[in-house]
N, CA, C and O of each residue as an XYZ file, in Angstrom:
524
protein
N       0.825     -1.188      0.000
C       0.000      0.000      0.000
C       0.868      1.251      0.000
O       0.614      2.279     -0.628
N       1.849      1.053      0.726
C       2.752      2.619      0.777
C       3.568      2.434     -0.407
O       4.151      3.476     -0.705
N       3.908      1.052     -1.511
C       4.356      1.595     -2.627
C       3.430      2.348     -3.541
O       3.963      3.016     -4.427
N       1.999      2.334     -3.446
C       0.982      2.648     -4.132
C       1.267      4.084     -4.004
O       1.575      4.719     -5.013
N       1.179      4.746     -2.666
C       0.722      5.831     -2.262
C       2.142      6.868     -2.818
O       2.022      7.917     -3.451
N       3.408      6.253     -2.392
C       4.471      6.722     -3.151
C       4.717      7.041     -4.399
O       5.331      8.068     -4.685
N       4.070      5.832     -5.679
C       4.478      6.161     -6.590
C       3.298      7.315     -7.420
O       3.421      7.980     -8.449
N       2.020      7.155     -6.313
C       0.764      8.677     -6.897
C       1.468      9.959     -5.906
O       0.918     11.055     -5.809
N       2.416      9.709     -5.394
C       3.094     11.025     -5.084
C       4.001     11.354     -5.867
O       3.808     12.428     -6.436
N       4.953     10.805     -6.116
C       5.781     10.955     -7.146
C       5.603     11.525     -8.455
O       6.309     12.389     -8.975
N       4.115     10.691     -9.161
C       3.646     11.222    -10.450
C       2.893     12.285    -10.275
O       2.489     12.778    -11.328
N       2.372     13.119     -8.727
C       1.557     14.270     -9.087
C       3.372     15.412     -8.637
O       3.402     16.591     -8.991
N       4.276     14.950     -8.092
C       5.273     15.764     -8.270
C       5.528     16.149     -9.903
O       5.244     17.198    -10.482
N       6.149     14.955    -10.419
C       6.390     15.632    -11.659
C       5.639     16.013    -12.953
O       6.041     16.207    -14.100
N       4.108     16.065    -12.244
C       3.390     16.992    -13.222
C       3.747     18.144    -12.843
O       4.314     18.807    -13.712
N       3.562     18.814    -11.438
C       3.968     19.499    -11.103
C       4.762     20.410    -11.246
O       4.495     21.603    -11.390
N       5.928     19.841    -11.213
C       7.434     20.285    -11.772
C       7.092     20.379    -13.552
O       7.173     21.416    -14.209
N       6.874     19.621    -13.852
C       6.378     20.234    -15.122
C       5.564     21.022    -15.597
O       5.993     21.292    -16.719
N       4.867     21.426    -15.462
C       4.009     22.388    -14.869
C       4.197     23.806    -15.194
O       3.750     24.596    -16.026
N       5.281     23.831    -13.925
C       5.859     24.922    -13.203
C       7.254     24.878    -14.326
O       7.730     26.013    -14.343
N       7.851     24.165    -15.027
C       8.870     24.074    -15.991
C       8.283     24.438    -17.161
O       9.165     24.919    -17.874
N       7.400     24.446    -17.623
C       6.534     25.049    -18.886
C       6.128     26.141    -18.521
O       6.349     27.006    -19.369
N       5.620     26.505    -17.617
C       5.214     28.015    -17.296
C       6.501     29.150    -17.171
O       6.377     30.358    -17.369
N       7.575     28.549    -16.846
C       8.346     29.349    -16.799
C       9.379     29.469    -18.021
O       9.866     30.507    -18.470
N       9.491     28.770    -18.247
C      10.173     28.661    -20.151
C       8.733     29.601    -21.177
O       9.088     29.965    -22.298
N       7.761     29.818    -20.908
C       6.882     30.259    -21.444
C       7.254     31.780    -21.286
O       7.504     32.529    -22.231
N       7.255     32.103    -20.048
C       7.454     33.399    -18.917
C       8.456     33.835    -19.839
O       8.259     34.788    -20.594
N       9.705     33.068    -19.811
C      10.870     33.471    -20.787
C      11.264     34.382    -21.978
O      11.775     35.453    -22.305
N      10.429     32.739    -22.590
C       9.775     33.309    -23.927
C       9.590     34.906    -24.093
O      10.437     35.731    -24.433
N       8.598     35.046    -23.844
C       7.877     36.148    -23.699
C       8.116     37.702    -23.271
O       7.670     38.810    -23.571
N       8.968     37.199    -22.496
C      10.022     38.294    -21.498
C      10.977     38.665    -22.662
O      11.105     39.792    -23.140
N      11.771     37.286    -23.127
C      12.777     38.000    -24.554
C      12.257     38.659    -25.720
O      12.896     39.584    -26.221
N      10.698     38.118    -26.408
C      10.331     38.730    -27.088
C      10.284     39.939    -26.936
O      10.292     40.750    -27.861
N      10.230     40.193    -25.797
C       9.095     41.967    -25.087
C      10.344     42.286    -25.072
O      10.101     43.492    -25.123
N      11.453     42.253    -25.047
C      13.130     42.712    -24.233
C      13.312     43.315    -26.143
O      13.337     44.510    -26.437
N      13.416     42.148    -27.207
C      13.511     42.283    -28.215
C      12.844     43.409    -28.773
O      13.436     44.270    -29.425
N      11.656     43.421    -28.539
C      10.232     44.633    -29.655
C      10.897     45.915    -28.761
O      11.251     46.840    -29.492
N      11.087     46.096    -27.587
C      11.477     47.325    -27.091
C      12.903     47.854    -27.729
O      13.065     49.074    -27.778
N      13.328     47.499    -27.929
C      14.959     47.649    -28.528
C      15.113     47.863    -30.019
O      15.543     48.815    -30.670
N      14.532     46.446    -30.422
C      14.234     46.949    -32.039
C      13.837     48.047    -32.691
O      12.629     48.141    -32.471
N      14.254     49.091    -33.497
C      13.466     49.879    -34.206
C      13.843     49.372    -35.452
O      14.850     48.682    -35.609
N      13.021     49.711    -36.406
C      12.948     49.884    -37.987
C      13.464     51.123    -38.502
O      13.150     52.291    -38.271
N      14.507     50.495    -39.407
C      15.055     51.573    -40.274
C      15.119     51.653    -41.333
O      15.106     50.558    -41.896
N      15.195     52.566    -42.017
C      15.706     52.660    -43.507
C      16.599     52.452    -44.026
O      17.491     53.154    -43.549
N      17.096     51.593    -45.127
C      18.257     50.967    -45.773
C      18.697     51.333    -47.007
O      18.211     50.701    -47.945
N      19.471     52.169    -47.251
C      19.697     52.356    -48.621
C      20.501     51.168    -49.439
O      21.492     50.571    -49.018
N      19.808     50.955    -50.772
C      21.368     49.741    -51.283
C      21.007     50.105    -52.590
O      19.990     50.623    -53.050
N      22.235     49.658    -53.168
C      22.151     49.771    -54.358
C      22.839     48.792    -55.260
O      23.968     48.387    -54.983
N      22.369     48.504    -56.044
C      22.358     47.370    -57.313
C      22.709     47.731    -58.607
O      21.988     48.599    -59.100
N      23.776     47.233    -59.418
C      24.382     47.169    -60.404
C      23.247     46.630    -61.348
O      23.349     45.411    -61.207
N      22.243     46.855    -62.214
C      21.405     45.939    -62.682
C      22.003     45.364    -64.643
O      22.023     44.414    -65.425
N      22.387     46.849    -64.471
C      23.271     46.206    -66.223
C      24.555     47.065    -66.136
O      24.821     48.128    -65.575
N      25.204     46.253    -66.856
C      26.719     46.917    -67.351
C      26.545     46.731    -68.774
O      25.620     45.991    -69.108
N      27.238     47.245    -69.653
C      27.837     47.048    -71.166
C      28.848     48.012    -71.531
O      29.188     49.083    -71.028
N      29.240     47.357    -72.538
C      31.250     47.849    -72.861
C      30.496     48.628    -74.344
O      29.820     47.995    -75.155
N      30.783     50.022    -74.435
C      30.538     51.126    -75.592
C      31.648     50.213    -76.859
O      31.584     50.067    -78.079
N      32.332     49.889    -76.097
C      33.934     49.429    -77.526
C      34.895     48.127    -76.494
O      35.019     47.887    -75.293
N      35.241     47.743    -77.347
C      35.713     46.541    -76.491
C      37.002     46.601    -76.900
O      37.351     46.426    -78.067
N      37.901     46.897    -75.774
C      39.220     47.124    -75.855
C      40.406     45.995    -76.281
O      41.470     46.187    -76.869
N      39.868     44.858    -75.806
C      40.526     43.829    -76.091
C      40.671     43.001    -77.413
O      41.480     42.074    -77.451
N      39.854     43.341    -78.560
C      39.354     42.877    -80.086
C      39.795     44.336    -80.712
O      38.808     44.927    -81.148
N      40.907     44.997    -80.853
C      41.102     46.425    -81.338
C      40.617     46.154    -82.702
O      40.928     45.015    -83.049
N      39.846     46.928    -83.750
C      39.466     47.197    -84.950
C      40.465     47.529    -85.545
O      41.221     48.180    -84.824
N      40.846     47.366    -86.618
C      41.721     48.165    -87.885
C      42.027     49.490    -87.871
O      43.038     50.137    -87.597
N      41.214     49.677    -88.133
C      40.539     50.920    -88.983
C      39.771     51.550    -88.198
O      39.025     52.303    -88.824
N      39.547     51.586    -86.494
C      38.696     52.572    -86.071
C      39.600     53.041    -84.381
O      40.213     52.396    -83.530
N      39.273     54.315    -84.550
C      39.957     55.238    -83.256
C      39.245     55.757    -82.868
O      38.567     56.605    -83.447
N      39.140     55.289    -81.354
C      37.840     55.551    -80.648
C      38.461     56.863    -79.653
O      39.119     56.354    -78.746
N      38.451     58.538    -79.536
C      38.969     59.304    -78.983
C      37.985     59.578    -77.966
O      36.779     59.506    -78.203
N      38.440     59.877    -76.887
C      37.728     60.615    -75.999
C      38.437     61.521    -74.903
O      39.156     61.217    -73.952
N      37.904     62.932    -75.450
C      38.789     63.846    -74.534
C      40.680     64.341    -75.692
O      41.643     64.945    -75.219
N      40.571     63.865    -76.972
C      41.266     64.193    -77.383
C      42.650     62.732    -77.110
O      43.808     62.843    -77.511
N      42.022     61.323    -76.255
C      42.997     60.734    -75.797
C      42.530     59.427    -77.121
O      41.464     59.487    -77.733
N      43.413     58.501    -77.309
C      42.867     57.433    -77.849
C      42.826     56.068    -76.856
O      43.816     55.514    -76.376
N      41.479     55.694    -76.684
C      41.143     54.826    -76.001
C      41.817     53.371    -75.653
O      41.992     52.714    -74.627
N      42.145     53.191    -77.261
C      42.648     51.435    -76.957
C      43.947     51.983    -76.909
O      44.542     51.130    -76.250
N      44.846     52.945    -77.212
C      46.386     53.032    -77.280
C      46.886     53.296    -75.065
O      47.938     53.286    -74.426
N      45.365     53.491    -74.704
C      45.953     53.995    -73.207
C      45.045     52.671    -72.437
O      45.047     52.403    -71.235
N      44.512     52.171    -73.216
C      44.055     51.101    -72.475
C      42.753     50.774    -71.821
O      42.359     49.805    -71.173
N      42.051     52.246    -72.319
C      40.930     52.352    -71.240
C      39.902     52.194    -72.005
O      40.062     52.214    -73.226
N      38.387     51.966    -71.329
C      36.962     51.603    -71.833
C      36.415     52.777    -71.615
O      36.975     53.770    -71.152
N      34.964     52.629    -72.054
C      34.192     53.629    -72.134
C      32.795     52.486    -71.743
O      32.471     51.669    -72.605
N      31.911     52.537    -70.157
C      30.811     50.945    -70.186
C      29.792     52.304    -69.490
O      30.041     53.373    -68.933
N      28.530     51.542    -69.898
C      27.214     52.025    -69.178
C      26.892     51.001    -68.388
O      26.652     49.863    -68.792
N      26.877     51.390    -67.176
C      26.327     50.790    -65.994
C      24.833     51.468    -65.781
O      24.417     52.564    -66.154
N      24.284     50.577    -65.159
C      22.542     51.140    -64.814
C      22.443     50.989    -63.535
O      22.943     49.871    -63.407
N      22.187     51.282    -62.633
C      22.025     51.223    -61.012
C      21.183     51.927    -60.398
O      21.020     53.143    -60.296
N      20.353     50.512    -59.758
C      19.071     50.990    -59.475
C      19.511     51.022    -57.840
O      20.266     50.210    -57.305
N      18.858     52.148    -57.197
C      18.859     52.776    -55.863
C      17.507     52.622    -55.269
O      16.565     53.087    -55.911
N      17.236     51.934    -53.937
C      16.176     51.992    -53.594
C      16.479     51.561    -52.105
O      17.509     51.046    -51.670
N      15.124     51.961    -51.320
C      14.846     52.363    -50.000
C      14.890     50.708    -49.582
O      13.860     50.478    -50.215
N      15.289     49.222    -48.966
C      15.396     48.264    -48.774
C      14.995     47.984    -47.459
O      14.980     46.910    -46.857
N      14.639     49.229    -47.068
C      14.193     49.443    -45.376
C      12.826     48.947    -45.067
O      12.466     48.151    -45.934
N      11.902     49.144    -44.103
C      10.564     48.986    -44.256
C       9.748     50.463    -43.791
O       8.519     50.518    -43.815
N      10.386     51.341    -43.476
C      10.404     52.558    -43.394
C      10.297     53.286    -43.897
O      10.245     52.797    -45.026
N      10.191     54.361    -44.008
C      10.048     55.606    -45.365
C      11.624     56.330    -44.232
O      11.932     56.329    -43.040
N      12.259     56.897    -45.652
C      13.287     57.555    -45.496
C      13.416     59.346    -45.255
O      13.349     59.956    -46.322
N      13.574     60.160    -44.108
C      12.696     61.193    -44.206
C      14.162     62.186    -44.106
O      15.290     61.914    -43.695
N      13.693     63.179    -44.560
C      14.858     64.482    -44.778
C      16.023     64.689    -43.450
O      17.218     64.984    -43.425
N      14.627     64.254    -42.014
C      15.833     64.381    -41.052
C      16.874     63.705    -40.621
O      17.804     63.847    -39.828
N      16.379     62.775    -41.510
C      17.486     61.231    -40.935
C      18.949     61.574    -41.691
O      19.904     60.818    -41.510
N      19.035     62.465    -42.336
C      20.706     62.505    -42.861
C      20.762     64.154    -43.011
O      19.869     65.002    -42.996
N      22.208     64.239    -43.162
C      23.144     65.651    -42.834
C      22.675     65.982    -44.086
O      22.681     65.241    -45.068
N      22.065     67.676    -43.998
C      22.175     68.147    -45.410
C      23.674     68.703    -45.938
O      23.638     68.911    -47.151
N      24.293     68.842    -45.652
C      25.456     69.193    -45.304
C      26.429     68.262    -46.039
O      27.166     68.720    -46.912
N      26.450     66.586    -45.603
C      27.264     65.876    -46.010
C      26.196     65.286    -47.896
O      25.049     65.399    -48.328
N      27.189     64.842    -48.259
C      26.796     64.612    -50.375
C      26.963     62.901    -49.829
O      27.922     62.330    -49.308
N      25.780     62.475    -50.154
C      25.789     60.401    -50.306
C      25.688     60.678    -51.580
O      25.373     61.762    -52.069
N      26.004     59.516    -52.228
C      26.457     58.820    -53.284
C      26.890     57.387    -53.584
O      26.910     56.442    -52.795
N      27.357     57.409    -55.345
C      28.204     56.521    -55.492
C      29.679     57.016    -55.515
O      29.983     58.197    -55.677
N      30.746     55.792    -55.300
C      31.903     56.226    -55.521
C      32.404     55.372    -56.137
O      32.510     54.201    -55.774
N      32.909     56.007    -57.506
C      33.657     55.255    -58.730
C      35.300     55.555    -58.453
O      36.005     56.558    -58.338
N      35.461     54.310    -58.419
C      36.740     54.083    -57.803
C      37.949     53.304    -59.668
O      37.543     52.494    -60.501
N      38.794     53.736    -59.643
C      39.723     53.705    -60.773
C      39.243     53.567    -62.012
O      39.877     52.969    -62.881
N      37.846     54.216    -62.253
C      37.109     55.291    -63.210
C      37.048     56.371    -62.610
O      37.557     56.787    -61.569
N      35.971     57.050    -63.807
C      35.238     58.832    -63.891
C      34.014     58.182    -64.463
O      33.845     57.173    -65.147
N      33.140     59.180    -63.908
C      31.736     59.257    -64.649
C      31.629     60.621    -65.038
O      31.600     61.711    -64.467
N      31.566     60.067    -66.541
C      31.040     61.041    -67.537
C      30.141     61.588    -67.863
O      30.279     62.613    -68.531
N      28.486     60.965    -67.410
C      27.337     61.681    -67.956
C      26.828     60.826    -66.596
O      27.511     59.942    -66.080
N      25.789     61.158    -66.214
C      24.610     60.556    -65.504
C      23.235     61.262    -65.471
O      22.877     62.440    -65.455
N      22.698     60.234    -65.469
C      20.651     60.883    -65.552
C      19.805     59.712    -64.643
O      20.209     58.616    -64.255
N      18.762     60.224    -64.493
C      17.494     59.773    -64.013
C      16.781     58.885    -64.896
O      15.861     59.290    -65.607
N      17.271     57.391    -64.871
C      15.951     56.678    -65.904
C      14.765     56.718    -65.303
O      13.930     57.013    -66.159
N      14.140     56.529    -63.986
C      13.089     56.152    -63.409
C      13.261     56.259    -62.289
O      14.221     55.847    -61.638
N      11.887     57.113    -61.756
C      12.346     57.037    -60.213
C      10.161     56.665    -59.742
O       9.216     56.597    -60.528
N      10.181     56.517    -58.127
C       9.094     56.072    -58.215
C       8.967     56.298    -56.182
O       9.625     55.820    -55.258
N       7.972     57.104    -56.233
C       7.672     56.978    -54.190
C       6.851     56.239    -53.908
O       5.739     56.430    -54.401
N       7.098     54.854    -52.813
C       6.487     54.511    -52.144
C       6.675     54.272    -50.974
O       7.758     53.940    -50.492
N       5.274     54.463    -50.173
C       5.744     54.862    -48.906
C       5.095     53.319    -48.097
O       4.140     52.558    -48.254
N       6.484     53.477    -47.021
C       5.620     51.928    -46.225
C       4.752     52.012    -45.000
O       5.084     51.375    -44.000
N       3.691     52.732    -45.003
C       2.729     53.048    -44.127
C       1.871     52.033    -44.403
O       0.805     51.942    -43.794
């Protein structure tokens, strides 16, 4: 009889303990989420993407018969290309990007590094806002 009574003590312990071990791994849970959402903010991401390149003259197949000058220099005799890149810029954030969030003061950009850019324009531009 007292193994009886022992082993229905035993099994209402470790409901118990389990119980009280799920409730508190729950508690946890919950506590990190809430620790997390307070801390987190959402920001705005700028990035930008190379979407096409192409070569105007291809330096490496020199033509006969054709001299490609620019600036008064000749292109294939100095080695250099002439490529249109397309690069699309966009907000990657979930945010809308607003005037105060950056220095008017400081110039963002791209930076072309062992080139020059020669011409640039606006193919397409487009606002959407993530409200």
């Amino acid at each position: 009889m007292a193994d009886i009574f022992n082993k229905m003590r035993t099994s209402g312990l470790k409901k118990k303990v389990s119980v009280e071990t799920t409730i508190t791994s729950i508690s946890i849970i919950i506590g990190l989420i809430g620790i997390f959402l307070f801390f987190y903010k959402e920001k705005p991401h700028l990035s930008f993407e190379v979407t096409q390149e192409s070569n105007v003259i291809d330096i490496h197949q020199p033509q006969k018969d054709l001299t490609v000058l620019f600036r008064g220099t000749d292109l294939q005799k100095t080695n250099q290309n002439i490529r249109i890149y397309t690069v699309t810029i966009r907000n990657s954030g979930r945010v809308d990007i607003k005037q105060d969030q950056f220095d008017n003061n400081y110039p963002w950009g791209l930076k072309v590094e062992d080139g020059e850019i020669i011409d640039a324009s606006l193919k397409d531009a487009s606002v959407v806002s993530h409200k």
